[in-house]
N, C-alpha and C positions, 0 to 999 in steps of 0.2 A: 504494500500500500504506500502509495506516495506521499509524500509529509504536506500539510496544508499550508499554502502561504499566511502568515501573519502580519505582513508591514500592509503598509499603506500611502498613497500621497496624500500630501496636503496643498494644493499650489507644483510647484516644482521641487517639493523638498517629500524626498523618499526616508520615510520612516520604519526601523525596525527597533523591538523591545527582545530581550531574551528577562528574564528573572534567573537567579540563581539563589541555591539556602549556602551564601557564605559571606563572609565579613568583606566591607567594599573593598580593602585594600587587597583582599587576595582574590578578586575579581581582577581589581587593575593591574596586579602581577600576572594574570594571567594575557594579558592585552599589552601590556608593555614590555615584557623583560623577552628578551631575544628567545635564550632555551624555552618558556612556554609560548611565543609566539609560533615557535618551528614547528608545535605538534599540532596546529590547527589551520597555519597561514602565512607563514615563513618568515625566515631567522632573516635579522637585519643586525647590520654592523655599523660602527661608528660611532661618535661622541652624542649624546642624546640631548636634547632640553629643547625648551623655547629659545626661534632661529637657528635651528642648527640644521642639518637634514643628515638623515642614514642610509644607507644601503637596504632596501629588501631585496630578499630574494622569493617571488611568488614559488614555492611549492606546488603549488598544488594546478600551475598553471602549464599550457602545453609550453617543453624546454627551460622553466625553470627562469623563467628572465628575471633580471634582476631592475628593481625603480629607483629611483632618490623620494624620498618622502619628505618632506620640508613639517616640521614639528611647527606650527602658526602659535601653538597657547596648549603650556600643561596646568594642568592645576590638579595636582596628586593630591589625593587621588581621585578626582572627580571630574575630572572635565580633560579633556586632550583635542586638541582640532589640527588635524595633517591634513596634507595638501601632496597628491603627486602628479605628474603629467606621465602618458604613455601615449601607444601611438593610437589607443581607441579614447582617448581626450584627456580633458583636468576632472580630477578626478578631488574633489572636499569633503572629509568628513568633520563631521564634530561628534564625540563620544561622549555621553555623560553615563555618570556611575552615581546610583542615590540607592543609600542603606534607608531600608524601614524592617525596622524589629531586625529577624535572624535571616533576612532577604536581600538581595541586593539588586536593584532592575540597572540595566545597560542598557542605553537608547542612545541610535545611531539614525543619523542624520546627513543623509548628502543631498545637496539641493544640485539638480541635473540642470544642464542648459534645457532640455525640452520634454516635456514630459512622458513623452512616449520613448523617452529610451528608457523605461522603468521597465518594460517589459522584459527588457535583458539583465537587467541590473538588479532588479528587486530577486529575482530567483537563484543569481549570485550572491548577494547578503544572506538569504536564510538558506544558501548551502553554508556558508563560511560560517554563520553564527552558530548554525546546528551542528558544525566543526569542531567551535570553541564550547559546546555541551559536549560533545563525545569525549570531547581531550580531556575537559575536565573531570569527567563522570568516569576515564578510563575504559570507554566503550569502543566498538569501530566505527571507525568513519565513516559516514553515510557517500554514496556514490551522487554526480553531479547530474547525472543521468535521471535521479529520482525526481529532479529539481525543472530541470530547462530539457523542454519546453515545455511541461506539463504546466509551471506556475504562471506562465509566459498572459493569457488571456487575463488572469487576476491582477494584474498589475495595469495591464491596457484600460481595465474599466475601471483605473480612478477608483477602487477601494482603497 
């Protein structure tokens, strides 16, 4: 059975939420530190902070290429907004992390140039996030096959 989409648009800004049962900063360890980025979304190298930009390397993409990520604003542990450019566009996110009680929800944000590229993008985020569930949970990885193009119409119609 194929996993349901969850995000949704608002305007041009493409919305996804994951919840997790653990304390925010061992959320945002698992989102910033290179070794737990590698087991869901790939290892990135170089000096870290607000202005700086690192090496990723996408894993889990065809060949492995590698991007510069321009780090825009950290606010450990709660807030992160990168910026990369590749050859299929600029690519922003903004990540927030907000604990309530033993929870911790992650809500990711990239505002697209047009809206209908959600249809490719939105089924890319809830593989990657459902990625950073499996890694963290110690499960296997879900295939991206499960994802695109199955979730590809729920993102077209503006949910």
């Amino acid at each position: 059975m194929s996993p349901q989409p969850t995000g949704h648009l608002s305007g041009n800004d493409l919305i996804l939420t994951r919840r997790f049962r653990a304390p925010v900063a061992d959320v945002w360890r698992s989102v910033t530190k290179s070794e737990n980025t590698a087991l869901w979304f790939g290892r990135w190298e170089g000096e870290a902070g607000p202005g700086k930009t690192v090496r990723l390397q996408l894993l889990h993409e065809k060949g492995q290429p590698f991007a510069n990520v321009a780090i825009e604003e950290c606010e450990a542990p709660h807030r992160l907004v990168v910026a990369m450019k590749d050859e299929f566009g600029d690519w922003r996110m903004e990540l927030t992390f907000t604990q309530a009680g033993d929870e911790t929800e992650l809500r990711l944000v990239q505002r697209l140039s047009d809206a209908k590229l959600a249809g490719d993008v939105g089924p890319g985020w809830e593989y990657y996030l459902d990625m950073l569930v499996a890694a963290r949970e110690g499960k296997p990885l879900p295939s991206f096959d499960d994802y695109y193009p199955a979730q590809k119409a729920h993102y077209l119609s503006g949910t």
